[in-house]
ZADO-262049 format. One record per residue (C-alpha): x, y, z; residue number from 1. Coordinates in Angstrom, 2 decimals, decimal comma, always signed. Example, Ala and Ser with C-alpha at 12.3 -4.5 7.8 and 13.67 -1.06 7.14 Angstrom:
2
<pt px="+12,30" py="-4,50" pz="+7,80" nr="1"/>
<pt px="+13,67" py="-1,06" pz="+7,14" nr="2"/>
//
This chain:
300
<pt px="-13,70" py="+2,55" pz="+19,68" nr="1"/>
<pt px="-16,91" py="+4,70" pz="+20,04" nr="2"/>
<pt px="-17,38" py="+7,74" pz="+21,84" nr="3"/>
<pt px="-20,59" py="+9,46" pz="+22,90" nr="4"/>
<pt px="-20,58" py="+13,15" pz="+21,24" nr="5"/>
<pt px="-23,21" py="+15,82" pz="+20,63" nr="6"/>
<pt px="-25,74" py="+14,62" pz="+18,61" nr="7"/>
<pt px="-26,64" py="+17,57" pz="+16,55" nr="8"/>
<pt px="-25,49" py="+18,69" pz="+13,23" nr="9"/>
<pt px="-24,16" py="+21,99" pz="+12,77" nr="10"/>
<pt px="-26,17" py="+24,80" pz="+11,07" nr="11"/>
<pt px="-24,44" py="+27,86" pz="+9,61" nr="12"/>
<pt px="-23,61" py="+29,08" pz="+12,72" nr="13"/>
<pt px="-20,98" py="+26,22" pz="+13,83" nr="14"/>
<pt px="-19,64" py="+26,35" pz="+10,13" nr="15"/>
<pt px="-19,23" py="+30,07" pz="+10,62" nr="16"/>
<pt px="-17,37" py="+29,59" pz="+14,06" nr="17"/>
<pt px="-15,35" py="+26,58" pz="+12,25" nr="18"/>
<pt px="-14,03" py="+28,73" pz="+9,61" nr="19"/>
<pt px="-13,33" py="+31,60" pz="+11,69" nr="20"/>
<pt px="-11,15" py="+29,46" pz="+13,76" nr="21"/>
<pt px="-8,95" py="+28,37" pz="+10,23" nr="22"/>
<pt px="-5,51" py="+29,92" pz="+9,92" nr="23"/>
<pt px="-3,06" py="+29,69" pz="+6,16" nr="24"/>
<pt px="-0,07" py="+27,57" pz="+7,93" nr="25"/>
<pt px="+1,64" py="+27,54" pz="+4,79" nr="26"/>
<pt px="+2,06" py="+28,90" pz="+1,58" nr="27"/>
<pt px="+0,37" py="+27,72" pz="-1,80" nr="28"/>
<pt px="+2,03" py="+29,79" pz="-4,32" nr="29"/>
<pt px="+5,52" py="+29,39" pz="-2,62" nr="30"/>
<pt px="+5,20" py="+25,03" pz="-2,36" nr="31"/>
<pt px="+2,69" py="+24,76" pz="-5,23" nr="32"/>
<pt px="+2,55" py="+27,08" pz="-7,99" nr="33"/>
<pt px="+6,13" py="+27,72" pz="-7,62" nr="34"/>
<pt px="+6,75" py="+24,10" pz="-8,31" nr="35"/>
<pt px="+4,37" py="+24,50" pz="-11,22" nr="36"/>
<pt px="+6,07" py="+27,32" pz="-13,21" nr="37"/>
<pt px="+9,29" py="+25,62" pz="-13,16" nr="38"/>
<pt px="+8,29" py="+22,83" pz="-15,40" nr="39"/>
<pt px="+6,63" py="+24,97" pz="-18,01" nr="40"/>
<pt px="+9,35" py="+24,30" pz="-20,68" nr="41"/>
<pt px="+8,72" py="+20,69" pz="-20,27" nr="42"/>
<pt px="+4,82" py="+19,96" pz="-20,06" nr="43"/>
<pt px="+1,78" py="+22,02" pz="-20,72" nr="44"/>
<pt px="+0,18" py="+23,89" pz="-17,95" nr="45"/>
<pt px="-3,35" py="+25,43" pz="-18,16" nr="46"/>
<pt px="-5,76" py="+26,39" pz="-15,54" nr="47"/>
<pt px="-8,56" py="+24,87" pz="-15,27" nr="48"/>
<pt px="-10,65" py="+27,31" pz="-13,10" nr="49"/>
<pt px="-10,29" py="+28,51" pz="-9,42" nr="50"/>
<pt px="-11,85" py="+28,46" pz="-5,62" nr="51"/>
<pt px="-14,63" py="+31,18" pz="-4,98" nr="52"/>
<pt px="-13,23" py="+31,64" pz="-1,77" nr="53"/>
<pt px="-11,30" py="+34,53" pz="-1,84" nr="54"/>
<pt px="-11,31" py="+34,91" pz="-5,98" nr="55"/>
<pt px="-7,62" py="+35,48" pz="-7,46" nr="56"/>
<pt px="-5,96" py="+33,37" pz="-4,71" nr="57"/>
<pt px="-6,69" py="+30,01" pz="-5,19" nr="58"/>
<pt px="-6,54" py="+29,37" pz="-9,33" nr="59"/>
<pt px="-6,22" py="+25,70" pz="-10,18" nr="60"/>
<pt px="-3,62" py="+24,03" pz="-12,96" nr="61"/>
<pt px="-3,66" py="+20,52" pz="-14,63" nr="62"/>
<pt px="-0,08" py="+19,68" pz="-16,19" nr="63"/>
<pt px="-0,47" py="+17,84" pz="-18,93" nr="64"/>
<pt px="+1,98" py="+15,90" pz="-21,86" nr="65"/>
<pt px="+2,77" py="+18,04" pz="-24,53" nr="66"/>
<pt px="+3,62" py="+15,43" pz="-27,16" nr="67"/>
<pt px="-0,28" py="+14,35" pz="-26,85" nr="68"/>
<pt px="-0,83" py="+11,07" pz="-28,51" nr="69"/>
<pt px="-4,08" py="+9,86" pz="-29,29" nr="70"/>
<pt px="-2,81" py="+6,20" pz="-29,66" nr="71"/>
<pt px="-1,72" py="+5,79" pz="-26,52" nr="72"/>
<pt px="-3,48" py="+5,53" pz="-23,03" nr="73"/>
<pt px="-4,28" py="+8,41" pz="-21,24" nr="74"/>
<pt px="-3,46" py="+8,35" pz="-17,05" nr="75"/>
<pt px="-4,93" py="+10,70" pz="-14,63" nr="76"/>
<pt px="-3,00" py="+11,58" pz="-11,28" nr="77"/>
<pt px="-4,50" py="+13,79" pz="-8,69" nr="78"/>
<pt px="-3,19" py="+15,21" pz="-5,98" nr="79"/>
<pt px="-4,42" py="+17,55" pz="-2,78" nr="80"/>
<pt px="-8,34" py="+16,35" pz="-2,84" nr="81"/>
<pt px="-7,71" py="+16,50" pz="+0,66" nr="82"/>
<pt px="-5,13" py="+19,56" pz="+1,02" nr="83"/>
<pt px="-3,85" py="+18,63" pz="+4,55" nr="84"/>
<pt px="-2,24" py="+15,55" pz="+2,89" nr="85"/>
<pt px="+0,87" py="+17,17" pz="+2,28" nr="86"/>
<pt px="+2,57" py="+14,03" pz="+0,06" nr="87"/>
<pt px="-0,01" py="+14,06" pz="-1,72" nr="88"/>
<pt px="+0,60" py="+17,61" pz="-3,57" nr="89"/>
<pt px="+4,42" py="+17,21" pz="-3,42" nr="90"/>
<pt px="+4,49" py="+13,40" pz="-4,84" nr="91"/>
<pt px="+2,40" py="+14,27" pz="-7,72" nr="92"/>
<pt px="+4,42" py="+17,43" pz="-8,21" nr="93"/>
<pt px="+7,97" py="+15,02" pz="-7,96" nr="94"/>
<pt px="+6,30" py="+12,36" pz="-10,30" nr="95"/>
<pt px="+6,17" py="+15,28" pz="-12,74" nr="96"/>
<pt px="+9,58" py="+16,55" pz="-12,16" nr="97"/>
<pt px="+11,42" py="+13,25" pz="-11,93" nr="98"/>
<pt px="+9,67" py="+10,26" pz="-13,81" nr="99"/>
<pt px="+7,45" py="+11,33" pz="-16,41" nr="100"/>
<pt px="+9,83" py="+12,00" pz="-18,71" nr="101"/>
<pt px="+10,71" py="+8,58" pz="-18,55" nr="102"/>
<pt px="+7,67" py="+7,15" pz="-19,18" nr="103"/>
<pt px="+7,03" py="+9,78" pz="-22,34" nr="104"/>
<pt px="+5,30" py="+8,07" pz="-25,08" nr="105"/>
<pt px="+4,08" py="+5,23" pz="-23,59" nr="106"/>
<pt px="+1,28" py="+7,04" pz="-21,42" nr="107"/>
<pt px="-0,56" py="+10,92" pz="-22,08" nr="108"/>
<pt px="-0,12" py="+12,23" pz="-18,65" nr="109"/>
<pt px="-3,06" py="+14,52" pz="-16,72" nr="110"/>
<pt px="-1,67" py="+15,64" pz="-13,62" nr="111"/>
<pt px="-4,23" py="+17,90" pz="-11,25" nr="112"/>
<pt px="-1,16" py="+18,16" pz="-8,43" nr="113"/>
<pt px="-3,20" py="+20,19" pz="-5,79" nr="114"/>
<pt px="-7,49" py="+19,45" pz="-6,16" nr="115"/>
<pt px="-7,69" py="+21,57" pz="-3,11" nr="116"/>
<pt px="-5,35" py="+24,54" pz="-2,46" nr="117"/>
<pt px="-7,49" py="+26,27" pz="+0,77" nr="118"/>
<pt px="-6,70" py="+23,16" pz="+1,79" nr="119"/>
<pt px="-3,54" py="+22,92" pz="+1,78" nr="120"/>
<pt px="-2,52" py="+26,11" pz="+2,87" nr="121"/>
<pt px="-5,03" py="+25,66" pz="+6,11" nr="122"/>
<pt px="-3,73" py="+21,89" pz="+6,09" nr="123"/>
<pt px="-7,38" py="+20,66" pz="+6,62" nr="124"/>
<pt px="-9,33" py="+17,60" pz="+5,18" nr="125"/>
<pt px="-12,81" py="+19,94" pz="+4,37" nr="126"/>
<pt px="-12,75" py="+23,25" pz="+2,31" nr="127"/>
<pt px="-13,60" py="+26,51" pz="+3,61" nr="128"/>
<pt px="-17,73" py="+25,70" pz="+3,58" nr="129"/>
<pt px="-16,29" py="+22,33" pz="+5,98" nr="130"/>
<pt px="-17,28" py="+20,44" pz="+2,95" nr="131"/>
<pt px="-15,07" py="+17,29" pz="+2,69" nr="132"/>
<pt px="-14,08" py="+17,03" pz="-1,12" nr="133"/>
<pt px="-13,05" py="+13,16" pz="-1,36" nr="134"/>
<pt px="-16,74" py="+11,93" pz="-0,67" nr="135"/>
<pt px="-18,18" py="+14,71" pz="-3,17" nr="136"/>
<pt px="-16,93" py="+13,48" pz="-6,52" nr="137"/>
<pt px="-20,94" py="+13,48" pz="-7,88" nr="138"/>
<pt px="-23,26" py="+15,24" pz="-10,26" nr="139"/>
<pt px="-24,28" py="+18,45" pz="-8,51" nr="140"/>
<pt px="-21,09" py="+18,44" pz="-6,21" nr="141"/>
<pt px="-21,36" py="+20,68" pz="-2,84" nr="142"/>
<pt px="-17,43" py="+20,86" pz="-3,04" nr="143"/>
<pt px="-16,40" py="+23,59" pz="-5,67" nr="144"/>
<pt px="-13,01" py="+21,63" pz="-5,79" nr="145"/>
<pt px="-14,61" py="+18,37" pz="-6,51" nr="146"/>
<pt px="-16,86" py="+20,04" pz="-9,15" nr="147"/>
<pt px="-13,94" py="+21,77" pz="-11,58" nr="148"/>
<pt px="-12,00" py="+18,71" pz="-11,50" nr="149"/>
<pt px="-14,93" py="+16,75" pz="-12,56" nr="150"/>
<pt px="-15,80" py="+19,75" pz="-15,67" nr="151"/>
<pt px="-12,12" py="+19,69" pz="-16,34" nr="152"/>
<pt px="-11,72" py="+15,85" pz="-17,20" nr="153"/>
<pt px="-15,18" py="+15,70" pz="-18,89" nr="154"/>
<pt px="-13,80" py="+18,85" pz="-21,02" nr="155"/>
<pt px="-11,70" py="+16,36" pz="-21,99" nr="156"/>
<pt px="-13,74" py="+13,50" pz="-23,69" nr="157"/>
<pt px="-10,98" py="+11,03" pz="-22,76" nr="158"/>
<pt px="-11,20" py="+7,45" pz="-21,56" nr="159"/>
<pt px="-8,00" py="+6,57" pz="-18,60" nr="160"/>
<pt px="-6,05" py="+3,60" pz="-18,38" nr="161"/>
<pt px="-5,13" py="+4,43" pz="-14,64" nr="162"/>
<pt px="-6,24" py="+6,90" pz="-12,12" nr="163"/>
<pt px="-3,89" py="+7,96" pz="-9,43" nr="164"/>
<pt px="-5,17" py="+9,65" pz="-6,16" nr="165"/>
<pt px="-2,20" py="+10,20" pz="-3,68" nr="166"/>
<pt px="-3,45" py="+10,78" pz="+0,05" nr="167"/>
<pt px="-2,30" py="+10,38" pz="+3,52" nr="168"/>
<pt px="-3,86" py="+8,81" pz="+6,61" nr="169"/>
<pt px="-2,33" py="+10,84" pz="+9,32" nr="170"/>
<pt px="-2,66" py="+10,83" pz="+13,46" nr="171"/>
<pt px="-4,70" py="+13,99" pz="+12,68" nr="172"/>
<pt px="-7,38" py="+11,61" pz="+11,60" nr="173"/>
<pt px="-8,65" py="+10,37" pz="+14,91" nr="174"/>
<pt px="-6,96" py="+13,67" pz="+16,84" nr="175"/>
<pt px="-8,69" py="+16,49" pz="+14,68" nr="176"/>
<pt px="-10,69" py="+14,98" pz="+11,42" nr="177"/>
<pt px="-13,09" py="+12,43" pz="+12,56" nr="178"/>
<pt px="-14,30" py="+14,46" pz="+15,80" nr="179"/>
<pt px="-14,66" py="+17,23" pz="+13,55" nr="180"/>
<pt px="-17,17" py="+15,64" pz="+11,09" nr="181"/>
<pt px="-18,79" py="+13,44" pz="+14,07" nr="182"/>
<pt px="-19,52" py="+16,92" pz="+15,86" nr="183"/>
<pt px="-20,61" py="+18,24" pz="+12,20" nr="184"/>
<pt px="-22,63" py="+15,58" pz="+11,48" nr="185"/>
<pt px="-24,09" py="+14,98" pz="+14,94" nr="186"/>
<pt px="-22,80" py="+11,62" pz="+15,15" nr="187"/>
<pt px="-21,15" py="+9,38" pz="+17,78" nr="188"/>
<pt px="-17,13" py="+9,56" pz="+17,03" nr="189"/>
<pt px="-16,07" py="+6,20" pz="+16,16" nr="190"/>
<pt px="-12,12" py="+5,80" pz="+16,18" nr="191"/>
<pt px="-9,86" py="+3,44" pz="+14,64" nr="192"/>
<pt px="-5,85" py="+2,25" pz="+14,87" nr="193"/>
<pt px="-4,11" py="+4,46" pz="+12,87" nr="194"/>
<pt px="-2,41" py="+2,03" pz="+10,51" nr="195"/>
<pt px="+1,73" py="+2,69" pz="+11,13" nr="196"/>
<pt px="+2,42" py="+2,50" pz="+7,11" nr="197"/>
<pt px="+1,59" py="+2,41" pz="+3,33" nr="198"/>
<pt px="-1,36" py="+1,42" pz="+2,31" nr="199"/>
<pt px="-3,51" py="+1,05" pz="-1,06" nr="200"/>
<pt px="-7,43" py="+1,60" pz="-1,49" nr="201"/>
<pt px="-8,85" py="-0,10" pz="-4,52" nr="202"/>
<pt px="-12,44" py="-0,26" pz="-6,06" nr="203"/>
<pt px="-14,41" py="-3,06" pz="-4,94" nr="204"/>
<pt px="-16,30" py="-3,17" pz="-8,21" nr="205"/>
<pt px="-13,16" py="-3,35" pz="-9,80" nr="206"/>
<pt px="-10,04" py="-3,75" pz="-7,58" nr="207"/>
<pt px="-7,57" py="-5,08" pz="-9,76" nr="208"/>
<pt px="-6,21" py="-7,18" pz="-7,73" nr="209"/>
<pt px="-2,20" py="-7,26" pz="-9,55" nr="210"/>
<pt px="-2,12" py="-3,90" pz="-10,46" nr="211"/>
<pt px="-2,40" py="-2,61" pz="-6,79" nr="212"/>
<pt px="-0,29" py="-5,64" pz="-5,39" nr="213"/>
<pt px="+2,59" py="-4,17" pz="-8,38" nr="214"/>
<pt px="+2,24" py="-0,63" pz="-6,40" nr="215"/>
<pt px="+2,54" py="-2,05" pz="-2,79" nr="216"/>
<pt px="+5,75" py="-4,22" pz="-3,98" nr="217"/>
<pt px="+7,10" py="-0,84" pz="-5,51" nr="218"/>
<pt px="+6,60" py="+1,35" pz="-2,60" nr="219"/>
<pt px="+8,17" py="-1,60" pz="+0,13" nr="220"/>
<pt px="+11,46" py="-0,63" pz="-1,68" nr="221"/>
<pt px="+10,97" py="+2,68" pz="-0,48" nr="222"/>
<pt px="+8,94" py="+2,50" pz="+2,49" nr="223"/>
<pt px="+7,31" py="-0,14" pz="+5,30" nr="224"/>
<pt px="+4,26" py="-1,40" pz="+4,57" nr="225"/>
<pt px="+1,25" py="-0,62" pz="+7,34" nr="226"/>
<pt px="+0,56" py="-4,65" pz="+8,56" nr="227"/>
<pt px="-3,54" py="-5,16" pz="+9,23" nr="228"/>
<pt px="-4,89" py="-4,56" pz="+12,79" nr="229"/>
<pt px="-5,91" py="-7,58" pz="+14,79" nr="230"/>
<pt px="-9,53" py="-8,20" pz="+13,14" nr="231"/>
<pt px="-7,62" py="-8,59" pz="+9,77" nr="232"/>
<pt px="-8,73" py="-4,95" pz="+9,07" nr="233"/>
<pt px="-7,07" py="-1,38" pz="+8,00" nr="234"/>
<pt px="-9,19" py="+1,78" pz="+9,25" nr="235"/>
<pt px="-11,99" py="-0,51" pz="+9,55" nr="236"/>
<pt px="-11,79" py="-2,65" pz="+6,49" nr="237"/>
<pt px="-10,85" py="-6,02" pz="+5,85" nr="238"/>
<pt px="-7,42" py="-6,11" pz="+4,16" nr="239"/>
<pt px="-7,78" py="-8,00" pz="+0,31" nr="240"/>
<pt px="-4,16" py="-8,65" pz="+0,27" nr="241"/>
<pt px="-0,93" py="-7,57" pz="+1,87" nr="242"/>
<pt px="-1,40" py="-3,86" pz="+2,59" nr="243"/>
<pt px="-4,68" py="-3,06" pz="+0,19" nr="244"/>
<pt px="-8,01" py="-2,47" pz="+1,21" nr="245"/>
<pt px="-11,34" py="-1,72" pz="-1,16" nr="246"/>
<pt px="-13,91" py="+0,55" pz="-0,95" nr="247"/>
<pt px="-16,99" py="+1,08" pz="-3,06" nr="248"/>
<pt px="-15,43" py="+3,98" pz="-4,54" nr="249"/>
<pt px="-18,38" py="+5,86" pz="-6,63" nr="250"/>
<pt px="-20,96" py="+5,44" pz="-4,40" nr="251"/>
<pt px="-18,61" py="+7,00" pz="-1,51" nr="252"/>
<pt px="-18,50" py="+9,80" pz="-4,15" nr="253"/>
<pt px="-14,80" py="+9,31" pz="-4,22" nr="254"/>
<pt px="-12,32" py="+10,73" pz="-6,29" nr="255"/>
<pt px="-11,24" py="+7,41" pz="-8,26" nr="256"/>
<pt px="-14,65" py="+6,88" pz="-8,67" nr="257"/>
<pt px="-15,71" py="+9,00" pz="-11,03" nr="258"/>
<pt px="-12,90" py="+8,39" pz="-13,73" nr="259"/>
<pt px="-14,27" py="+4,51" pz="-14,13" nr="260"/>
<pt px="-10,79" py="+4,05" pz="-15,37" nr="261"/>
<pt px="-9,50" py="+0,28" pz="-16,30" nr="262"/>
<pt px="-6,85" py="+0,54" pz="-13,02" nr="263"/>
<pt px="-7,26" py="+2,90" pz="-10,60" nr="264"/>
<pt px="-6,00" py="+3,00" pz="-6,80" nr="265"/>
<pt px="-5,94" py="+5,38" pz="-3,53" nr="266"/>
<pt px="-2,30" py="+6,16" pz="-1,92" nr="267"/>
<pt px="-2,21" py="+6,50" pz="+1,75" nr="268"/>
<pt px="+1,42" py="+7,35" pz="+3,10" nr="269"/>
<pt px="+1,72" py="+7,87" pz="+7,04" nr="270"/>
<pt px="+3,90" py="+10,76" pz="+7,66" nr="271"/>
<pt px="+3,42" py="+10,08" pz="+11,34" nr="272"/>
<pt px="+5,73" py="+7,36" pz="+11,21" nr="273"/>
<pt px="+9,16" py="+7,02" pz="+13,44" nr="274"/>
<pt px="+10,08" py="+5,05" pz="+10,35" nr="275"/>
<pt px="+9,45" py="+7,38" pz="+8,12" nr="276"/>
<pt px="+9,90" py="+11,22" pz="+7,02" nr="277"/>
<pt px="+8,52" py="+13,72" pz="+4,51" nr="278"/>
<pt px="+11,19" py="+12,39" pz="+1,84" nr="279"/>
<pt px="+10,17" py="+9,61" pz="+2,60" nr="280"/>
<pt px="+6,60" py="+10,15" pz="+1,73" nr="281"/>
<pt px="+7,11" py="+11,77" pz="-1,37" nr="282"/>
<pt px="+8,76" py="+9,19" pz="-2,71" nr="283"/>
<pt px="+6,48" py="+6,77" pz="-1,91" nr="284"/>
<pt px="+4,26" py="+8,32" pz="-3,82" nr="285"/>
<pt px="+6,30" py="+8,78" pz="-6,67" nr="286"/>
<pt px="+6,69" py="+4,56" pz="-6,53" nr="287"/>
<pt px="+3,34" py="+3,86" pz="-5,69" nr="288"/>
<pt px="+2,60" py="+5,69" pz="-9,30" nr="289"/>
<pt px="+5,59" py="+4,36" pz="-11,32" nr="290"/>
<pt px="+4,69" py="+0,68" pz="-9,83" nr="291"/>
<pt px="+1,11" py="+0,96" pz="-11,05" nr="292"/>
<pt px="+2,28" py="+2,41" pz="-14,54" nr="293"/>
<pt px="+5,09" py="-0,49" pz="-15,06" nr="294"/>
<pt px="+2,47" py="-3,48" pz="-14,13" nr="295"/>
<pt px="+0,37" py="-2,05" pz="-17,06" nr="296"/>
<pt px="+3,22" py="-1,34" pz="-19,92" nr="297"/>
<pt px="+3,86" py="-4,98" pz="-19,03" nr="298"/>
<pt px="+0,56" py="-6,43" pz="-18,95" nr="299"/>
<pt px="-1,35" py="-4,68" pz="-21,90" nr="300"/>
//
């Protein structure tokens, strides 16, 4: 569905009046860095830099394995690109606190549990300059948040098996998000059916078909799977299988994009379910990532 809307992009102005309008609805270092000091004893924890935007509150961490092993393959989860996404931040967190002990020398784990911590606390989809960070993952990156994660893994030098990026798609997406950037962007709003489930978003230069079918069977234990719309489609893509979609990933200037990893797949939980809850959520996260890691100890 398409509605008419101002056709004029904002100027600093607007993006002055947008900010000004942002209020913290919850707390970062209480649901986030808490979570991150507890497992100190059991992984490595650095940080990897921090948001401009009011400098000291907003530092950034990576958790990482501490029995590093160069002979096995390397997996990158991230968490929080878009901070409203609230499963996104916890599930990575839970993945770290309940499975990856489990799956300890078999994979080197880099976990980046909350990309975008203004975000979060704001529960917003853009950063403070109304930047949206999951279509900024590209050399000379407008999104601060985008940017550090992209220094931090080339710091690295590392090539990854598997990159996990856990999001939502939420109500908030056709209620709040997309007028926002239509209005931004001075574009007509164009809505679509909020898909009532999980879904996965692959590469479409490299979808990996088996790998993201593994996740989606993993998650249906925990969690319904969102069904495609009547033109075969999920938010306005044609489904590839049960419950995936792909997108051209880099060129979107997406977060699984820039890794180039062998597997590598987009988690979208819907919170807004009557089916489902914030438990609920999390651990679908948590499966969606333990799926994906099983299909490739058994298939490499």
């Amino acid at each position: 569905m398409t509605q008419q809307i101002k056709k004029q992009q904002w100027g600093e102005t607007e993006r002055t009046n947008w900010l000004a309008e942002q209020t913290i609805k919850r707390s970062y270092e209480e649901e986030v860095l808490c979570k991150i000091e507890s497992i100190r004893n059991l992984f490595t924890v650095e940080q990897y830099g921090e948001l401009s935007y009011q400098p000291g509150k907003y530092p950034l961490y990576v958790i990482k394995s501490t029995a590093w092993n160069d002979a096995i393959p390397n997996v990158l989860i991230t968490g929080g690109v878009h901070g409203y996404e609230t499963s996104g931040v916890q599930g990575a967190l839970r993945f770290v606190s309940t499975e990856a002990e489990n799956f300890a020398g078999k994979f080197n784990f880099i976990i980046a549990p909350c990309v975008s911590p203004w975000g979060y606390e704001t529960i917003n989809r853009w950063n403070a300059n109304a930047v949206d960070p999951n279509r900024s993952f590209y050399e000379d990156s407008p999104a601060e948040e985008s940017s550090n994660l992209m220094k931090l893994v080339a710091s690295l030098d590392l090539d990854f098996v598997a990159h996990f990026d856990l999001h939502e798609t939420t109500d908030t997406d056709n209620s709040v998000f997309r007028p926002a950037l239509a209005s931004r962007d001075g574009k007509e709003l164009v809505e679509w059916e909020i898909p009532d489930g999980f879904y996965a978003v692959g590469d479409e230069e490299n979808p990996a078909d088996e790998f993201q079918k593994a996740i989606i069977e993993s998650v249906e234990k925990v969690t319904h799977i969102a069904p495609a719309d009547s033109e075969g489609k999920i938010i306005g893509a044609m489904t590839t299988q049960k419950g995936v979609i792909n997108y051209a990933t880099t060129s979107l200037g997406l977060c699984t994009g820039f890794t180039h990893s062998q597997y590598s797949t987009t988690t979208e939980v819907y919170p807004d379910s009557p089916k489902a809850n914030d438990e609920i959520c999390i651990l679908a996260q948590v499966a969606a990532v333990t799926g994906g890691l099983n299909y490739i100890l058994e298939n490499n």
